[in-house]
Phi, psi and omega in degrees: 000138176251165175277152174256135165300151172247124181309121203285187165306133168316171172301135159282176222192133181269164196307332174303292205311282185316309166321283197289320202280138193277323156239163185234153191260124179240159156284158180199154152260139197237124155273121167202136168049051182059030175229092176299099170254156173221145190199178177270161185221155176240126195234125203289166186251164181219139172215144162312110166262113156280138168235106162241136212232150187066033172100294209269172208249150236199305199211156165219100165251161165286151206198171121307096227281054183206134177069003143007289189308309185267018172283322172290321173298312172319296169000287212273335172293308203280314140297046147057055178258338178201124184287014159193145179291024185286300212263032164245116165270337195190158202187129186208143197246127177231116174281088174271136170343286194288008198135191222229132161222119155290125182247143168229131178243111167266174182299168179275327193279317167277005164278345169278317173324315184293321351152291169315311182238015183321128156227133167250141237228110167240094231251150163276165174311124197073358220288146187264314199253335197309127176098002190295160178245330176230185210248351174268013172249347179274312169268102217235142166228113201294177175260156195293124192295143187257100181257133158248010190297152160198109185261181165261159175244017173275358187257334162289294162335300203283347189272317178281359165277010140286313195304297212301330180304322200258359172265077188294323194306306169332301169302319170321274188256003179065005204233019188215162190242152170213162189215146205228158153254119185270128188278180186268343167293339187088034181245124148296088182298297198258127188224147181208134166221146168210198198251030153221128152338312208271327152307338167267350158271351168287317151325278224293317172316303194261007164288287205271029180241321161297333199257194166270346167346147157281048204322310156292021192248320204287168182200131173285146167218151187222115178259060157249204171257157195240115166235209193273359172293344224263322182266013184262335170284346176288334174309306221292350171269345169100024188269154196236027189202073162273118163253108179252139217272324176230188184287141160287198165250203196288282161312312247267315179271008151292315190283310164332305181326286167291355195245000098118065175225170180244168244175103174214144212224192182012063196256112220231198192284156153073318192216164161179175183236130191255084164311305194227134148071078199289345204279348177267357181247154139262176188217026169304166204276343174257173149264002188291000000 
């Protein structure tokens, strides 16, 4: 009969070492195909990230120890914490044993607005809503986005067959969602990944609120469900363009409805379903 093996102890490794590093390498026992092998597996990492800001501390989310400044920055633009990255002066990632604390020094008038509705969010990976306090902070209705994008949608197919060449941590460990910006060229500029949706998007949010991108020309992908955190941060980036990998919820498409984004979901080789504001894809049968 066979036994199963126990896998030895991981490498050690120093606390730093752990904190930072984006995936660990394990012993593993794997079945396949009536077969007990024991070999390594690379397993993506989640560490308590804080975000603090002017000193006091706002948030704890679980996150992917990688791109930080623009998870923060993406953070507080997407949560109204600040209303342009103008009024972020400074972000310093300081690596602690128990985890990571992103420090931010914002403007005074939006630290006082935080200051007004502080909540505090002690998040599951990714977690979109966790700690809210009110049902009116949660259904927030942005103003409706001024998009000039107009893709084809063979040119949204071929784009997600860039992203995926390009998740590299995914290939690694099977384990991270990732969110990209598609130019009005068809070019993937921008890629972010973590092992929570929502955090990669955030990434992503503040990658392009630091670059140069066109925003308004431009369209977010997503290898998630498009839910309703998902389209009120593609508003708060200012995008006329969500595309997802899986389904949306309901709201999610409500909201699209109102913020005046287009919305498409299930989006595979060959297909996909179009929710809200059908008019930026086309489906002719060429590009010609």
């Amino acid at each position: 009969m066979m036994r199963c093996m126990q896998p030895p102890e991981q490498d050690p490794a120093t606390a730093q070492d752990a904190v930072t590093a984006t995936h660990t390498t394990f012993a593993v026992n794997r079945w396949r195909g009536g077969e007990l092998m024991l070999g390594p597996d690379q397993v993506a990492e989640e560490v308590p990230v804080a975000l603090e800001y002017n000193g006091i501390s706002h948030a704890v989310m679980l996150a992917t120890p990688a791109d930080l400044e623009d998870f923060a920055l993406g953070f507080s633009l997407s949560e109204g914490i600040v209303g342009s990255a103008r009024e972020v002066y400074d972000i310093e990632i300081d690596t602690r044993a128990q985890g990571i604390a992103v420090r931010l020094e914002i403007a005074s008038a939006a630290f006082m607005r935080l200051k007004d509705r502080r909540r505090s969010l002690a998040g599951r990976t990714g977690c979109g809503l966790c700690g809210t306090e009110s049902l009116e902070q949660v259904m927030r209705a942005p103003a409706p986005v001024q998009s000039t994008a107009s893709f084809h949608t063979d040119v949204i197919q071929a784009a997600f067959m860039q992203l995926q060449l390009r998740q590299a941590l995914q290939r690694h460990t099977g384990a991270t969602h990732a969110a990209a910006w598609l130019r009005a060229d068809g070019h993937v500029s921008v890629v972010r990944e973590d092992v929570g949706r929502h955090n990669a998007l955030d990434k992503l949010a503040g990658a392009l609120a630091r670059g140069g991108e066109d925003i308004a020309g431009g369209a977010v992908l997503v290898t998630s469900r498009a839910s309703y955190e998902m389209v009120l941060k593609t508003a708060a980036i200012g995008a006329g363009v969500l595309a997802a990998v899986s389904a949306p919820t309901a709201l999610a498409v409500r909201l699209a409805e109102q913020a005046n984004i287009t919305l498409a979901g299930f989006v595979r080789a060959g297909a996909h379903v179009v929710y809200a504001h059908p008019q930026r894809l086309q489906h002719e049968a060429s590009l010609a």
